[in-house]
N, C-alpha and C positions, 0 to 999 in steps of 0.2 A: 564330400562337402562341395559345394555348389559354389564358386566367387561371387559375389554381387558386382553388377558391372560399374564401371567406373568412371563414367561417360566423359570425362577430361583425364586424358593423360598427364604426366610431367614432361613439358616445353611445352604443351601447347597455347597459343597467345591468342586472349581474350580483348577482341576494340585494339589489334594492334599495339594494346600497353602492357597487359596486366599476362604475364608469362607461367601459367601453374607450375607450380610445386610439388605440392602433395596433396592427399586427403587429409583430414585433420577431425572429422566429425562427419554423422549424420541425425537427422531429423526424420518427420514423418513423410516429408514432402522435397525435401533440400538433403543437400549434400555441401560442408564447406572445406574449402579448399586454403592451402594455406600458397599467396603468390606473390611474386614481383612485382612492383610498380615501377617500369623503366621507365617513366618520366621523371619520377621525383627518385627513385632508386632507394627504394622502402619496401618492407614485406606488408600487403595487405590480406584480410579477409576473405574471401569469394564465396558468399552463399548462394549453391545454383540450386533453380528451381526446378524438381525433374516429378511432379506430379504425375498419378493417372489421368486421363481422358477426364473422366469423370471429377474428377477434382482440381479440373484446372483453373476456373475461374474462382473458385476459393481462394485457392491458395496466391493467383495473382494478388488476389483483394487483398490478402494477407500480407504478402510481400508488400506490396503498396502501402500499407497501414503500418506496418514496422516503420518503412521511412520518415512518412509524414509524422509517426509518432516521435521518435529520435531525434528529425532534425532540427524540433522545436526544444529537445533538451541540451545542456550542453552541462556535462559532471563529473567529477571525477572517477564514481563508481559505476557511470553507464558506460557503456563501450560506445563508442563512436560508428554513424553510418555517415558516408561520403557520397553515396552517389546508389540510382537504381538505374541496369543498362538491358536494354534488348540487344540483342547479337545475333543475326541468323534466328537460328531455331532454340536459344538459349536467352532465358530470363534469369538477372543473378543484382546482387546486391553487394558494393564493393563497403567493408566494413574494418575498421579498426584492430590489426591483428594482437591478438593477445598472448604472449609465449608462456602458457602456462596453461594446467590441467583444469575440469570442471571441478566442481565441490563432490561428486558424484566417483569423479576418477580417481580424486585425494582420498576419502573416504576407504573406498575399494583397496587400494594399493596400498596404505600407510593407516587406517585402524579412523576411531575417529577424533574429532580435533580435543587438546588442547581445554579447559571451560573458558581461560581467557581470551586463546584463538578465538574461540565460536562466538565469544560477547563481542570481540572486536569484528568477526566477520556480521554479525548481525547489525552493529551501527552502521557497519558500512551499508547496507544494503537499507536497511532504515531510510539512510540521507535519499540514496539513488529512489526508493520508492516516494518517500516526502516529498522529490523535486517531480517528480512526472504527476503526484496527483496533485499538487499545486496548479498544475499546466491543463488539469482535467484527465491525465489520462491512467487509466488503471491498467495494470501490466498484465492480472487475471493467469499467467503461466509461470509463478515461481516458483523454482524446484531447484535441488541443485545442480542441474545439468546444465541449466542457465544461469550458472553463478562461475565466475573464470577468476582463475586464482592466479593474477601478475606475478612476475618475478621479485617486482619490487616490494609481496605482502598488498597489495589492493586487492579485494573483493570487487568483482566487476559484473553488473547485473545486463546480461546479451536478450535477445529473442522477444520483442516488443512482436511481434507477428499475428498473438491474440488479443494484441492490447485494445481497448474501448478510449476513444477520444471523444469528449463532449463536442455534445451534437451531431453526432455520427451515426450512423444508421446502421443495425446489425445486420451481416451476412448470414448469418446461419436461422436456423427454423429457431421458433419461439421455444423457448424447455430444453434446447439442447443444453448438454455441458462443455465449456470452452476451455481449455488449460487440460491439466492430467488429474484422472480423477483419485490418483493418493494424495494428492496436496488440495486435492477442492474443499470449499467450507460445506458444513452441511446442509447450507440455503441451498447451494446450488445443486448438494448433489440431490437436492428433492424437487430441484427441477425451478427453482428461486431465483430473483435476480440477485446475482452479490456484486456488494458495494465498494468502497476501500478496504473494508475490514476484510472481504474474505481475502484481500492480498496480503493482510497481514494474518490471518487465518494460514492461506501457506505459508510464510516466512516462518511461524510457531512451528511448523511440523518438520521444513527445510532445517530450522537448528534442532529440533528435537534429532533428525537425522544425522547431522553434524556429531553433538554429544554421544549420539549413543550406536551409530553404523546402523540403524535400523529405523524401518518405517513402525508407528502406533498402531497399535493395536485400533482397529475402527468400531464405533458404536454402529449396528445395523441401520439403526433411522434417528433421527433427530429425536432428543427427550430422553432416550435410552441410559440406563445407569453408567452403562459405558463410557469415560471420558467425562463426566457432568462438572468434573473439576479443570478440565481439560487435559494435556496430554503432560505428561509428569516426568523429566528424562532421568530426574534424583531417583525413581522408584528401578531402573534398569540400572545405572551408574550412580552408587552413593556419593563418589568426590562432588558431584553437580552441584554447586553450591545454593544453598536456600532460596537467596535472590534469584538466581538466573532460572533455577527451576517453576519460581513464581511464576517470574518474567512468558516465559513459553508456556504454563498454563492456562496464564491468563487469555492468549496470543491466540490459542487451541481452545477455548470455550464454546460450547456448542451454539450457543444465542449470541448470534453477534453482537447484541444489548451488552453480556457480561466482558466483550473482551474490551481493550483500549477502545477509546473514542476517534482515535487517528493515529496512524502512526508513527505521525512526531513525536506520543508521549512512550509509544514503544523504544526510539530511540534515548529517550530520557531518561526511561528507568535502566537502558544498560549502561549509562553513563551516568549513573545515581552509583551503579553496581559497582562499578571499577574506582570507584570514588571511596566504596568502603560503607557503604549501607549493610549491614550485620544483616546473613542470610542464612543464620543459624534458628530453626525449626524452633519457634515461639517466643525470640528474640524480640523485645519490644519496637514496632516502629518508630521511627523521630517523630516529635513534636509537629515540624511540620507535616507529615501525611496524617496524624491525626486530626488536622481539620481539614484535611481534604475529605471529608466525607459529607456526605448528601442531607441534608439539614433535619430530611423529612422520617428515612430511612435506616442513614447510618454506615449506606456501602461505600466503598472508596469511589470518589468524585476525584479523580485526578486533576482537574482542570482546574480547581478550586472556585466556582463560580456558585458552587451550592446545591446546587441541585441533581440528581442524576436523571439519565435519562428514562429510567421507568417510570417515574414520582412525577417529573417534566410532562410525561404523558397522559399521565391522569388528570392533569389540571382541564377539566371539561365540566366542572359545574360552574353556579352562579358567583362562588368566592373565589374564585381563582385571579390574577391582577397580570396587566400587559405591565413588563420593563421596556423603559425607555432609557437609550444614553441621553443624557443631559444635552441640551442643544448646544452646539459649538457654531463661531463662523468659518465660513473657508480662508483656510488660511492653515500658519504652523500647526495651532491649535487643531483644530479637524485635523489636520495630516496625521498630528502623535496619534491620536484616538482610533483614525482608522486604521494605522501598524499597526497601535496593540489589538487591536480586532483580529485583523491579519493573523496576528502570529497565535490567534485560538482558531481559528475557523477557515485557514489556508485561502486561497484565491479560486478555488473552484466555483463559490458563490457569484455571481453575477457583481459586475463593477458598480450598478446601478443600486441595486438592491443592500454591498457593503456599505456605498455611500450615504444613501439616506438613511441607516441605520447609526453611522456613524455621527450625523448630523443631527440624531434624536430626532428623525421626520417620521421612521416604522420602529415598530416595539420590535426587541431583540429577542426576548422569550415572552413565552404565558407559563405562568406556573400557580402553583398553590397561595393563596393569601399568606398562609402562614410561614412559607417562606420567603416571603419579599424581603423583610429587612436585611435579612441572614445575608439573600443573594445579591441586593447592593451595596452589603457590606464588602463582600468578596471584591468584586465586580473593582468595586471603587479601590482595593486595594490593589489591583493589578489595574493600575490607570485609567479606567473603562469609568468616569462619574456615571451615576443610574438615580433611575426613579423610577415609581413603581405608579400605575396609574390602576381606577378601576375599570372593568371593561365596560365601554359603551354601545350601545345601540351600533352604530358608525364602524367603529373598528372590529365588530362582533361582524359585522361581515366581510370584512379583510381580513382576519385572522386565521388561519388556517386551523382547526384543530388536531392535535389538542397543543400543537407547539410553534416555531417563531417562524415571523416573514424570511429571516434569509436560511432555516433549515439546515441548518448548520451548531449553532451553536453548542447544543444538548443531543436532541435525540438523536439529529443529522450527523453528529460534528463528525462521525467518521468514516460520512458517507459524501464529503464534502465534491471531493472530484465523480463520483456517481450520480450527483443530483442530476445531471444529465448524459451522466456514461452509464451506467449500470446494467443494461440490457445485456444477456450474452450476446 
């Protein structure tokens, strides 16, 4: 058997500071190193770039797009990037060292997690994905191999490198697939743009792999009987408890339409879970999810706003009615109304576009006449005052069909940070 080479040995010193260690991992492109930081006298990171010919400026881009994506976050479940340095003949990336194994190397070594483990490593990774697509940007590569398991019990989400940042221009050809294709959703792998969901599209499969040591079984093409419930880790591991096995079903649904709307409400239901939501197999849901359902339909509407988003879609004939929030002025007032906006439809939305919806100047959704009432019922019960208007001449050519100016809400809401990241 052949070594792979090693291109930095142990002592040798990177920019005069940063002193190697050892190896500690590789990638498709990279190699990271575990080092010294003799100015501050700390173990750091070292992801170096050792590309082919052929793949150099990719993976440059890439490397560059990790940082600029990172250093707009700052969380407790991302791992930290510090700095990107040229050196001689070496491009590398000085990054937050984390003394602990992948999800991937836990796995392998010790069987798999825990249901509570895995619920708790799942919020975590929830929060860390919620806050990068707040920011715009979809991570598109999560797997457990990018998931670092601290000393102290943190789940920590590394390798932003394929991440898509709003208003960023793709590097790769049109139809390619970005990330690894066991964790891809099955938009992308038919060659689709995916949105936030297919990040939580892999998070479903990453715990499914968690619970059960092994990757799903994959439906050949979209539509296929295969998974149409999505991926189920109760059916390999019975202890899986009802809820959680939900939870990753839902997460793994082949129509991005059927899973969560965002993956804030993914982390809400594992925090519904651990709360003690009975996830015994036809155990009646609480009262409240029973009006979380879609006015029109009847499927689960987690947002509670009324409407889902297939029903939302259909609203294209003549009876359909624009919601408007209630006019506010600027001031406290507008401020509460655009949080609670906020906290349904994230900041990936445009500043412009949250505000004057906030302000009741653009209608929020189009939907079905028949459920207006229903949805400014909701609406107004989570702070949001509504009214429902009919459509005009005027707004009939603003309105985008078949659903709202800030695209977000319903059919969008969980495409929020891809409304202009979403391109591989």
């Amino acid at each position: 058997m052949v070594a792979e080479p090693t291109y930095l040995a142990p002592g040798v010193v990177l920019q005069d500071r940063y002193e190697i260690a050892d190896e500690i991992g590789r990638g498709g492109f990279s190699i990271v190193y575990r080092a010294r930081d003799r100015r501050v006298g700390a173990d750091v990171a070292i992801k170096l770039l050792v590309p082919p010919p052929a793949a150099a400026r990719l993976a440059r881009e890439r490397l560059r797009r990790e940082v600029q994506a990172v250093r707009q976050l700052s969380h407790p479940n991302i791992v930290a990037v510090y700095d990107v340095v040229d050196d001689g003949p070496w491009s590398f990336v000085v990054m937050e060292y984390v003394a602990g194994p992948d999800l991937a190397v836990r796995v392998r070594q010790r069987g798999p997690l825990d249901p509570d483990a895995a619920a708790r490593l799942g919020r975590e990774i929830t929060a860390a994905l919620a806050a990068a697509h707040r920011h715009g940007i979809l991570h598109r590569d999560v797997k457990p191999q990018n998931i670092l398991l601290a000393p102290d019990g943190r789940a920590r989400l590394t390798d932003f490198g394929s991440a898509r940042l709003a208003g960023q221009e793709t590097v790769t050809q049109t139809g390619g697939l970005v990330g690894t294709a066991d964790y891809a959703a099955p938009e992308q792998l038919a060659g689709g743009r995916g949105d936030a969901r297919a990040d939580e599209y892999a998070l479903g499969v990453t715990l499914y792999y968690a619970l059960t040591g092994e990757l799903p079984a994959r439906a050949p093409v979209r539509g296929a009987d295969a998974g149409r419930d999505g991926h189920r880790p109760r059916r390999r591991r019975p202890e899986v408890p009802g809820w959680l096995d939900d939870v990753v079903g839902r997460s793994t649904m082949p129509d991005p339409d059927d899973r969560f709307p965002a993956i804030a409400l993914v982390a809400e239901a594992l925090e519904r879970g651990e709360d003690g939501v009975d996830g015994r197999a036809g155990a009646a849901a609480p009262a409240s999810a029973d009006k979380a359902r879609c006015v029109l339909c009847r499927t689960p509407e987690p947002f509670g706003i009324g409407i889902c988003p297939r029903c939302a879609r259909r609203a294209a004939g003549g009876d359909d009615v624009l919601v408007f929030l209630e006019r506010t002025t600027p001031g406290p007032a507008r401020r509460a109304v655009r949080e609670a906006l906020e906290e349904r439809i994230g900041i990936g939305v445009s500043a412009a576009n949250r505000e004057s919806a906030a302000g009741g100047e653009r209608p929020l959704l189009r939907i079905p006449a028949e459920a207006g009432a229903r949805v400014v019922e909701l609406l107004e019960a989570q702070g949001l005052p509504a009214r429902t208007e009919s459509r005009t001449g005027s707004w009939r050519a603003q309105v985008p069909s078949p659903i709202v100016v800030l695209a977000g809400v319903v059919a969008a809401i969980g495409a929020a940070a891809g409304v202009a990241a979403a391109a591989p």
